[in-house]
C-alpha positions as CSV (number, residue, x, y, z in Angstrom):
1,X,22.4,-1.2,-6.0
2,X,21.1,1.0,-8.6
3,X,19.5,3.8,-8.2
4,X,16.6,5.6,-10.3
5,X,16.8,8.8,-11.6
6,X,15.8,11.1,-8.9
7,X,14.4,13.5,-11.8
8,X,11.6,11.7,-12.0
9,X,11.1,13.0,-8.5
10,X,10.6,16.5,-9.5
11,X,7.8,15.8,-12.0
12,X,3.8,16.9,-10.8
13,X,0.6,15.1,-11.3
14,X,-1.7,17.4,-12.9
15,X,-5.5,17.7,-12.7
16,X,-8.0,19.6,-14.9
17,X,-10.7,21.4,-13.4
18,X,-13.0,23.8,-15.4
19,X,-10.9,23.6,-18.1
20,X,-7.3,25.0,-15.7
21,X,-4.3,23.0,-15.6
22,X,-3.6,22.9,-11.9
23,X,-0.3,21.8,-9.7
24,X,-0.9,19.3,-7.5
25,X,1.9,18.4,-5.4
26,X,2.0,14.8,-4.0
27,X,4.2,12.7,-2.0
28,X,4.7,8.6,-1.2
29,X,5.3,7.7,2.1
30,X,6.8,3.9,2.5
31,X,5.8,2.9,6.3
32,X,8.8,0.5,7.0
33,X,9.7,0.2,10.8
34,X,12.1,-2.5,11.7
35,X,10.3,-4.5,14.1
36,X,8.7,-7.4,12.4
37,X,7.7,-10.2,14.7
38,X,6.6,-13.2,12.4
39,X,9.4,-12.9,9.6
40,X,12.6,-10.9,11.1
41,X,13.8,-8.5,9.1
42,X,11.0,-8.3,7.0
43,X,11.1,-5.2,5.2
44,X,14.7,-5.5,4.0
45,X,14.9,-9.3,3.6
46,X,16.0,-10.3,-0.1
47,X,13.2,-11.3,-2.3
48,X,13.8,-12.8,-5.8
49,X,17.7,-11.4,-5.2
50,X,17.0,-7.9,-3.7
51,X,15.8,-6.4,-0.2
52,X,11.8,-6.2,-0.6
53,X,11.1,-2.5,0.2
54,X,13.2,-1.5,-2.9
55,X,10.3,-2.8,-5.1
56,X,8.2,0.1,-3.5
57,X,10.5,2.7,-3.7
58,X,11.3,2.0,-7.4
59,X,7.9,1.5,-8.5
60,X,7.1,5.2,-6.7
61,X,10.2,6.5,-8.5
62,X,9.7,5.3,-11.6
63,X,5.5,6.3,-11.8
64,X,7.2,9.8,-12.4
65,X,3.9,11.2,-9.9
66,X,5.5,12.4,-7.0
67,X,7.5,15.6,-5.4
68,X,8.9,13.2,-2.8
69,X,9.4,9.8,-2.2
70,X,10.4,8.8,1.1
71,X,10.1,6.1,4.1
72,X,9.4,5.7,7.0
73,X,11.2,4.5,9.6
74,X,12.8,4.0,13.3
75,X,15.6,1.6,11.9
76,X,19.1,2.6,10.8
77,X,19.4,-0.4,8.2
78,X,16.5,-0.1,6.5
79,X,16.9,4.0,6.2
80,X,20.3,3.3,4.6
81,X,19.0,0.9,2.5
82,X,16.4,3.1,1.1
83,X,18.2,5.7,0.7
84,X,20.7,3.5,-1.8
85,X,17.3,2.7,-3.6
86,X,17.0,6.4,-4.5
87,X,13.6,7.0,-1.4
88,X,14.7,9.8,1.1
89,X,14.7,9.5,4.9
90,X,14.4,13.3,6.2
91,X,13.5,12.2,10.0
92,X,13.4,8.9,12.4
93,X,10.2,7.8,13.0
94,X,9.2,7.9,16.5
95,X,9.2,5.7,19.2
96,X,5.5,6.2,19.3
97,X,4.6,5.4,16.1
98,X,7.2,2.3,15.5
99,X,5.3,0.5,18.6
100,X,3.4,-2.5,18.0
101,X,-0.3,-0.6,18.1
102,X,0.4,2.2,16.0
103,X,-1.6,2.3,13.2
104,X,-0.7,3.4,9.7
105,X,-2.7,5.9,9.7
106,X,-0.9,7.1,12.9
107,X,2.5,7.3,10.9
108,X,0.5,9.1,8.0
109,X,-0.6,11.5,10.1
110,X,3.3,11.8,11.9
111,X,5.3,12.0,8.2
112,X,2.7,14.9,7.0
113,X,2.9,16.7,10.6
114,X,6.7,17.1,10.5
115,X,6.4,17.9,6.4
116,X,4.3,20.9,7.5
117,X,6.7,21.9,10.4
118,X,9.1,22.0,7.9
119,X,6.8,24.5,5.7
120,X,5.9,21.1,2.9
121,X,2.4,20.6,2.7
122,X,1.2,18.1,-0.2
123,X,-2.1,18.3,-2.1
124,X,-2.3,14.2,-2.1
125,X,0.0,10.9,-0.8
126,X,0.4,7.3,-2.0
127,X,1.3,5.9,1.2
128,X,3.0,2.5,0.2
129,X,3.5,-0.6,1.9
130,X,7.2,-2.4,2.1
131,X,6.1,-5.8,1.4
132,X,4.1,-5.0,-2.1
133,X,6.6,-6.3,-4.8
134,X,3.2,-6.4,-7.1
135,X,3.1,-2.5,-7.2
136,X,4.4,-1.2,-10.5
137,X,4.4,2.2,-11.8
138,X,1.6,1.8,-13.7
139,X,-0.5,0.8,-11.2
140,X,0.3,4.0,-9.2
141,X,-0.7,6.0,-12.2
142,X,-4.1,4.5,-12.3
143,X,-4.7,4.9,-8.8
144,X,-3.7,8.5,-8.6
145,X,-5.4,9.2,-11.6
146,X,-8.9,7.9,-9.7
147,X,-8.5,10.9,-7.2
148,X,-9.4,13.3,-9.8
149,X,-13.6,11.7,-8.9
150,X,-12.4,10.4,-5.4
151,X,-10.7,11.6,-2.0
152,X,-9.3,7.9,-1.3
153,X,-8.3,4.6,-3.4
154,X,-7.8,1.6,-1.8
155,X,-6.6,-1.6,-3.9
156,X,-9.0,-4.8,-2.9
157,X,-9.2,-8.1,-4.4
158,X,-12.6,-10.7,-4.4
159,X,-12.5,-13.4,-2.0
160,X,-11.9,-16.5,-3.8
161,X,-14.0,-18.2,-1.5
162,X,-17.7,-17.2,-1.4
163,X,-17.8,-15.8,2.3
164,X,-21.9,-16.6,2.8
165,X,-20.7,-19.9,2.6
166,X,-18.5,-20.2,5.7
167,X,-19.0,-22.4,8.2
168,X,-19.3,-21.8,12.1
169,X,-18.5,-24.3,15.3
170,X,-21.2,-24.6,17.3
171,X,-21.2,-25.2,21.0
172,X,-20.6,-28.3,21.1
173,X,-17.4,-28.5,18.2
174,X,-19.2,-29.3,15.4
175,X,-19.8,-27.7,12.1
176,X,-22.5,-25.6,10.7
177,X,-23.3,-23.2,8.0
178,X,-23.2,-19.7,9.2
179,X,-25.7,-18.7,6.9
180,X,-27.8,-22.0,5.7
181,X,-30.0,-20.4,3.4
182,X,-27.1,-19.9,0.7
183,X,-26.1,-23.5,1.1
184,X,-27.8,-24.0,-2.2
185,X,-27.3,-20.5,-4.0
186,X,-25.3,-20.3,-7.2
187,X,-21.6,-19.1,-6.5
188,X,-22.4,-16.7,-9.5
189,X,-25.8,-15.1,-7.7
190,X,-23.4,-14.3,-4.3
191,X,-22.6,-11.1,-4.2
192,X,-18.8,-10.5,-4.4
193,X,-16.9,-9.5,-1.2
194,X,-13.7,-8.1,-1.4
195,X,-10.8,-7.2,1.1
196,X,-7.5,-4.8,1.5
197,X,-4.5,-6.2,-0.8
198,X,-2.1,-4.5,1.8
199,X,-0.4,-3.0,-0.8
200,X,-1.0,1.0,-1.1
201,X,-3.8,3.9,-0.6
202,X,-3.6,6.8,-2.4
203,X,-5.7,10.0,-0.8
204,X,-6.1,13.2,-1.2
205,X,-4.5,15.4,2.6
206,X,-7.1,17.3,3.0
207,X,-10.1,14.7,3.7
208,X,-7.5,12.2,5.7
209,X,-6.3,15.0,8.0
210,X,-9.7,15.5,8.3
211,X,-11.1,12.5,9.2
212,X,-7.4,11.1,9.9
213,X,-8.1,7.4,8.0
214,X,-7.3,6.7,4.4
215,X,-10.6,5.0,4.7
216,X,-13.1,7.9,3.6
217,X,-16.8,8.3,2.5
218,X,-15.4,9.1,-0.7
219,X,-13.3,6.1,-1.1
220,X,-13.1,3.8,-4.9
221,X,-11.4,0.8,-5.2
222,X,-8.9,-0.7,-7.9
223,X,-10.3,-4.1,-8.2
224,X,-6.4,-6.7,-8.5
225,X,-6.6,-9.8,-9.8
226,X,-5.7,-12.6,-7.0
227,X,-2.2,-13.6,-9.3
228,X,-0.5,-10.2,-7.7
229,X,-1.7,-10.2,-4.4
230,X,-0.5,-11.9,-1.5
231,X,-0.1,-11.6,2.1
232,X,3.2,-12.1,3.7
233,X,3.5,-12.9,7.2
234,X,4.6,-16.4,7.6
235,X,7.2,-18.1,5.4
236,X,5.1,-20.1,3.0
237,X,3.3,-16.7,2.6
238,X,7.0,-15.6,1.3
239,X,7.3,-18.5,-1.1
240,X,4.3,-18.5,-2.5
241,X,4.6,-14.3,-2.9
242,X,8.0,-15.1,-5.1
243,X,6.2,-17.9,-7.7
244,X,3.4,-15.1,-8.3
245,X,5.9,-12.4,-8.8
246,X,8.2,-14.7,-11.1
247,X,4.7,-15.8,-13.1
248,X,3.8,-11.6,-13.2
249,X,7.1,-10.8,-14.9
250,X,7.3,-13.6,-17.2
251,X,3.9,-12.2,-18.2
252,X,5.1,-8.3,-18.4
């Protein structure tokens, strides 16, 4: 597998601020643990001809932004196979924070505690999902370039569906409009809702340690169109996932 030049690793995003060019160091964190239920193997299972996490890592390596990239991770196979990709793997993930109720913002908080034991403390993190072939390095640019006004950036897409138009079941099984008065409202007078691609959040440390969630008061988002997002947890999910990458690299 090829690797990226790992001296992209040593380049630092920079911010100006009253006119001073300031350091800021900054790290990606790839949460991959090994115990995918729904699709086994998920996080190194080929997609379009190579394991899926390596689109993460290369995208992270490639954005030039960060002091480290790394992942992750309780499971042998995929911590070899990152490392071939180019991420590092300084420390196991715990048993604690591979378990089935452990959060991501629990293995955020894990990754930058045993950083700091280690005396590495970063300014600001792109933690990165394993499944998120639609990341690119250029997207990673314009998201870390949004915490120069922000302390979080979370990527969201519009519901394609206008959500005040739902419908409930009622008691008895039958259908209803949850919200009746909208039944005749223009699609285009709704106002859009949007939800979490589950791709990446980029933050700044001090705010998440904080208030330990990449979901702060301070939080923009990076609005995706719907042809590069996609959930993956079933295998349609996965075919579909590989038409709209094919259609997004024909278009590059």
């Amino acid at each position: 597998m090829q690797k990226i030049c790992r001296e992209q690793q040593g380049q630092k995003s920079m911010t100006e601020k009253k006119g001073t060019m300031l350091t800021m160091s900054s790290i990606a964190i790839i949460t991959a643990r090994g115990g995918s239920k729904r699709i086994p193997r998920k996080n190194v299972k080929p997609f379009c001809g190579k394991p899926i996490i390596t689109y993460s890592i290369e995208a992270a390596l490639r954005s030039g932004l960060f002091d480290e990239v790394m992942v992750s991770t309780e499971d042998e196979e995929i911590a070899q196979i990152a490392r071939e990709a180019g991420a590092q793997v300084p420390f196991m993930r715990s048993s604690e924070s591979a378990g089935d109720y452990a959060s991501t913002d629990d293995v955020l908080l894990e990754v930058l505690g045993a950083y700091k034991a280690q005396g590495k403390e970063f300014d600001t993190f792109c933690c990165l999902y394993p499944t998120a072939p639609f990341v690119t390095a250029e997207k990673l640019k314009k998201a870390m370039g949004l915490l120069e006004k922000a302390d979080s950036v979370m990527p969201v897409v519009a519901f394609s569906f206008p959500p005040q138009r739902c419908m409930v079941l009622n008691e008895e099984g039958e259908l209803r409009m949850k919200w009746p008065e909208h039944a005749k409202t223009r699609s285009q007078d709704l106002e859009p809702y949007y939800h979490d691609c589950g791709q990446f959040y980029c933050c700044r440390t001090a705010p998440f340690l904080q208030y330990k969630t990449t979901d702060l008061p301070h939080m923009v988002p990076m609005i995706m169109s719907e042809l590069e997002v996609q959930d993956i947890d079933n295998p349609d999910d996965w075919e579909i996932a590989e038409l709209k990458y094919q259609k997004m690299i024909a278009k590059a």
